[in-house]
N, C-alpha and C positions, 0 to 999 in steps of 0.2 A: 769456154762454152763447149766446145769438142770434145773435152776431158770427161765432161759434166753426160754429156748423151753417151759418150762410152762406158763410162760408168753402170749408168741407167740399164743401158743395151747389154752390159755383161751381165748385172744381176737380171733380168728378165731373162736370157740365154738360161742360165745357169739355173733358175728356177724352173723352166722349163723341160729343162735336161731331168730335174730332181724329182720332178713328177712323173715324166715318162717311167723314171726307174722304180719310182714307189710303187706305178699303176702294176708293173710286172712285178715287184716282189709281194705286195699286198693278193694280186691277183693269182697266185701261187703257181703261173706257169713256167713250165719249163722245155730245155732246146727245141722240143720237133715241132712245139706248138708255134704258131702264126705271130701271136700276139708278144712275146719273147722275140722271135726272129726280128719281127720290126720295130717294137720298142725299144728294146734293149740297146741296140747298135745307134739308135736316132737319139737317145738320153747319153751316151757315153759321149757320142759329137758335140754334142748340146755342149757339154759341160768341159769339153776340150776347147770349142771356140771363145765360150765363156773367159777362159783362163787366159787365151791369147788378147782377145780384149782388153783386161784386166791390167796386162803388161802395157798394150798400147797406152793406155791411158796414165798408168806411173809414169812412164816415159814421157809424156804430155806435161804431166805435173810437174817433174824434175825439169822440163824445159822451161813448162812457164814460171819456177823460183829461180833457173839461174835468171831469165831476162829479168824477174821483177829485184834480183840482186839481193834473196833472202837468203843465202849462203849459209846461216842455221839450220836453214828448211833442206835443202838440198844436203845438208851430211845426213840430216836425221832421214833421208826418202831414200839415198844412198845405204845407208846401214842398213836402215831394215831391209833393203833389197837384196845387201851382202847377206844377211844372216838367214835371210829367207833362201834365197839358193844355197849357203853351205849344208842348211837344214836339210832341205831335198836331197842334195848330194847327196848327207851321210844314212837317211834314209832309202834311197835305192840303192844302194850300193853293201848296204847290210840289212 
């Protein structure tokens, strides 16, 4: 149930986040103006808290397969979490 509202709560973050940044890139403004200064910073938050969400609730998930003892579930939520952070790695780092 908690997995379920985290979920929810990321993509609303996240979508949030993605409009603030459209309303400034649509909006064609830039640094010294107002609406830049506060959008911008308040959609990149957005969209960082989003991702932290996102983690908490994998993490939920892979807890509630090891209790329900689906150990299929839990390699395959496992791997793609591996492959998902080596991905990142090799992209910030090159």
């Amino acid at each position: 149930m908690l997995e379920r509202k985290l979920y929810r709560l990321a993509v609303l973050t996240c979508v949030m986040g993605l409009l603030s940044i459209a309303v400034v890139i649509v909006s064609g403004t830039a640094y010294p103006e107002i609406l830049f200064q506060v959008l911008a910073p308040i959609g990149l938050l957005l969209i960082f808290v989003s991702l932290v969400l996102y983690v908490f609730a994998w993490v939920l998930s892979v807890k509630k397969a090891i209790k329900s003892k689906d150990y299929l579930w839990v390699g395959l939520l496992l791997l793609v979490g591996i492959i998902l952070l080596f991905r990142w790695c090799y992209i910030v780092n090159h």
